[in-house]
N, C-alpha and C positions, 0 to 999 in steps of 0.2 A: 327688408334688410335687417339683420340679426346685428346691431352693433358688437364691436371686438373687443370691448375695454371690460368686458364681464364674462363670468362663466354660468354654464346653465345645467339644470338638474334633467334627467328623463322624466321628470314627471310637471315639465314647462316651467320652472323657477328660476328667475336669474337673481347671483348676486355680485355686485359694484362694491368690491373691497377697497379701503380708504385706510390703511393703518391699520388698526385694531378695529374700524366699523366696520358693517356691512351690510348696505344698501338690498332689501331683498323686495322682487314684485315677482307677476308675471309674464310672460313674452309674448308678442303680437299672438303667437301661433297659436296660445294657450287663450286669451282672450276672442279669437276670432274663432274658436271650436264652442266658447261656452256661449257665443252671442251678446246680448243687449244685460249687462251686470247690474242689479237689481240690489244687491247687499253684499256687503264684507264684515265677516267675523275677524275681527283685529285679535290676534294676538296679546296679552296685558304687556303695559310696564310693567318691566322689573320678573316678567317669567322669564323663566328658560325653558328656549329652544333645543331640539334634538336635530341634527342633522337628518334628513329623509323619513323624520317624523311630522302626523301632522301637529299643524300650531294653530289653524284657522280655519274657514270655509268663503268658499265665492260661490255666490248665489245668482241664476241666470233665470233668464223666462227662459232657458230651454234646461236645465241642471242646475242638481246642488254639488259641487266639488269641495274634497276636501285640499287645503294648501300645506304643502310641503315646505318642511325649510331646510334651504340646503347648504348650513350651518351650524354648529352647538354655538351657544354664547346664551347671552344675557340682551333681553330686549328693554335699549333704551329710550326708542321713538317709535312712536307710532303715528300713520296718517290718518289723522281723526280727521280731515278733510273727505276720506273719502265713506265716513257715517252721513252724511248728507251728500254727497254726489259719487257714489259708486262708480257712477258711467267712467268716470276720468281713467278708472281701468283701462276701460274698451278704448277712448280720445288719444292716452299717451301711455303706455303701461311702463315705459323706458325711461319717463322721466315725472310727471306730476303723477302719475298713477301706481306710483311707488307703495308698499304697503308698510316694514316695517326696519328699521335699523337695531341691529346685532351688535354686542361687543364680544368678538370671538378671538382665535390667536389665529385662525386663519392656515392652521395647517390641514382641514378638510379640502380646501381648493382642490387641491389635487385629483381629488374625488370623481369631480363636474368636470361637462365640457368644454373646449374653448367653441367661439361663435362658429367658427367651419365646421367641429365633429356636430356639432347641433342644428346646425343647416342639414349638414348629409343625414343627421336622424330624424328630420321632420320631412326630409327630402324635400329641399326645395334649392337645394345647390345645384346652380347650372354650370 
């Protein structure tokens, strides 16, 4: 299930906008294509991101992918939890497997999908 309180990028990114934050990972579908997540390239404090630029890399015993952000702002968090436990991707990617928080103004939303269009585009709406 694609939780509804977020929107998602076509290239598997969701982000959980809070104000001016915004919570960015990736989504079960994206996690269970790359398998068993082995490393993450975090993003620094204090860069800026580009909307549907990459900022990062997730690394799998099956692929190296590059991550997307599907945002412009200013990165003020990052999850150095997951330099020592990667997996937590693959265990919750929705909620501790989070990668990094954005301070953007949040008029890119529009952009992204809500959870429905992005069920219909991984096809898995029934």
């Amino acid at each position: 299930m694609v939780p509804n309180d977020r929107k998602y990028s076509k290239e598997h990114e969701w982000v959980l906008l809070n104000g001016k934050k915004a919570k960015v990972g990736i989504t079960h579908h994206a996690q269970d294509q790359l398998g068993d997540i082995v490393f993450v390239e975090l993003p620094k404090k204090g860069s800026t991101v580009e909307q549907m630029k990459t900022c990062g890399v997730i690394e799998s015993v099956k692929a190296v992918s590059d991550l997307y952000s599907p945002v412009t702002g200013t990165v003020i968090e990052i999850n150095s939890d997951l330099s020592d436990h990667p997996e937590k991707v693959n265990q919750d990617p929705y909620n501790n497997g989070w990668i990094f928080v954005a301070e953007t103004d949040g008029s890119e939303i529009k952009n992204l999908m809500s959870a429905e269009e992005y069920e219909n585009f991984i096809g898995t709406k029934v």
